[in-house]
N, C-alpha and C positions, 0 to 999 in steps of 0.2 A: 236135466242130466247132472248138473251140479251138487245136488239135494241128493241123487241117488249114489254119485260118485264118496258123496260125504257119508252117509247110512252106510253103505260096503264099505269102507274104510273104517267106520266105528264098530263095526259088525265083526268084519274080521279082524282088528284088533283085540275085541272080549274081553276089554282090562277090568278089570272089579273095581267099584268106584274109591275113588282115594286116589287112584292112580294119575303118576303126571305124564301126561300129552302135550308138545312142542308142537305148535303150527307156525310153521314156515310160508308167509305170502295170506296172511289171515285178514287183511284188507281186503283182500279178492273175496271174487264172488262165491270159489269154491272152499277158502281158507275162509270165510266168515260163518257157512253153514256147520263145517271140523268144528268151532267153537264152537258154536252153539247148540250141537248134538251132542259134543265130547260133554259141559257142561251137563245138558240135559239127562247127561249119562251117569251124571255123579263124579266125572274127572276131575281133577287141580288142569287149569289147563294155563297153559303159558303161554304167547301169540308174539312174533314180531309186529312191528308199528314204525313209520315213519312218524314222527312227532307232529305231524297234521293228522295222523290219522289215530292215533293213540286212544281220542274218545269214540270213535268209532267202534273202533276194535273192541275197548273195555265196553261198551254198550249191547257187543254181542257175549258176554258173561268170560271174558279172558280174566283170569283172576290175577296172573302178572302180564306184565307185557316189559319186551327187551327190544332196546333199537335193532331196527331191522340193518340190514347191509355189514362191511367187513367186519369180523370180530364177531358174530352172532354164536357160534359157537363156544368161543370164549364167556360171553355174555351170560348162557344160562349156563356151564360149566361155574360159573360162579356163584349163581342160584342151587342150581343141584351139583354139588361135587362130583358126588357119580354118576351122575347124568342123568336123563328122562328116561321114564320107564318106555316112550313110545315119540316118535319126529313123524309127523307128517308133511311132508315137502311139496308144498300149494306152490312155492316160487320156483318150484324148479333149479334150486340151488346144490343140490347135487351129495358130492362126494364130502364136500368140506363140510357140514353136517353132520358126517357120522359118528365123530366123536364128542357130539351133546348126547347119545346116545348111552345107558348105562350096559357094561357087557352083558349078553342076554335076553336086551329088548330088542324093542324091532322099530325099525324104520320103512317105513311108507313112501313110495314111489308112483308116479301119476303115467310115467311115461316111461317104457322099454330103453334099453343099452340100443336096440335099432331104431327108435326114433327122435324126428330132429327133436334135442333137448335132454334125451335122453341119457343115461349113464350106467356103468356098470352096478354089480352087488360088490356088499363089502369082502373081499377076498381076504381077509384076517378069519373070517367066521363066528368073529364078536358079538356081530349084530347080527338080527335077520332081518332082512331086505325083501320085504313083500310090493307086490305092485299091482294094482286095482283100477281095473276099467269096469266103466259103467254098462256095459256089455255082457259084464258076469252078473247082471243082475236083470239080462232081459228076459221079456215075460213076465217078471217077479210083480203082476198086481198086485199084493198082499204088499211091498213096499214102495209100490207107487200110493196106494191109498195112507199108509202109512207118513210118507213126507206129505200129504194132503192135509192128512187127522193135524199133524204135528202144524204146519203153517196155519191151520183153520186156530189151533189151540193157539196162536200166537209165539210157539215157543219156538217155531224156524221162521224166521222174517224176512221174507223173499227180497233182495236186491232190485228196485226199479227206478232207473234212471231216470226215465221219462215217457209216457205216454202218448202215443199218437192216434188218431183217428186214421181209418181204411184209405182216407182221402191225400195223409199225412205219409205214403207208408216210404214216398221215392225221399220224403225228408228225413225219415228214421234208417233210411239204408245210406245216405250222405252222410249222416251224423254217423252213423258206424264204421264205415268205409275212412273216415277221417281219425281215429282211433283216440284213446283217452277218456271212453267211458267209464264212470262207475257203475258197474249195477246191468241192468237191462233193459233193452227200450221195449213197450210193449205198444202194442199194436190192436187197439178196440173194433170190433166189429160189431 
């Protein structure tokens, strides 16, 4: 769902390559695939990083990376003056984002103004505030095969935590239930 949430995000963005892409929460599972499709797409792409995760992030093709948390805004407003051509918001960090935004581009939303997490558009009309569930792209086989093609090719690299046997599966639901995973536990049958 992550794979496909990232493809419709880089799909309905349509930036020409050259173009810069802000991902916001690109440690995560769904902000690590935004890089490395936005990359695969020919993007400059920019990522936040917590300074442990920095190699992380640049290992998924982030060409800059800005500390993540307060001040991110300011951070790549000092990078691009007039801002990113395009924010995708994986952290769910909101409204305070919209001005890494250049007037004109568009920023990326995971979650409605009605749900928990969720926030308004920008009501200036500066930016435009699109919002992408992986739902708009059900039934879409032709891009489930497509995140398939792309991970077989090695160029989306799926997040896995850790790996359990069918026998393993009540230690992979405690290991999740107790929260702080990276990645995802997968489950071998």
């Amino acid at each position: 769902m992550n794979g496909l949430t990232a493809l419709w995000t880089i799909d309905l963005l349509g930036l020409p390559g050259g173009s810069v892409l802000a991902v916001a929460g690109a440690a995560g599972t769904l902000g690590s695939y935004l890089v490395q499709l936005a990359e695969q797409a020919g993007l400059t792409v920019i990522a936040d990083a917590a300074p442990a995760d920095e190699d992380l992030v640049r290992g998924f093709g982030a060409d800059k990376i800005v500390a993540r948390g307060s001040g991110i805004t300011e951070r790549l407003r000092a990078l691009y003056p007039h801002g990113v051509d395009a924010l995708a918001d994986a952290a769910l960090i909101g409204p305070a984002l919209f001005g890494a935004v250049r007037d004109g581009g568009t920023f990326v939303r995971f979650r409605s103004a009605g749900e928990p997490g969720g926030y308004e558009s920008d009501a200036t009309g500066r930016i435009a505030v699109r919002t992408t569930f992986v739902p708009d792209y059900a039934g879409r086989t032709d891009k489930l095969h497509q995140i398939r093609e792309l991970a077989e090719a090695g160029v989306l690299i799926p997040r896995v935590a850790q790996t359990y046997s069918a026998d393993e599966a009540a230690a992979a639901h405690r290991r999740l239930a107790a929260g702080g995973v990276r990645g995802r536990l997968v489950i071998t049958f």
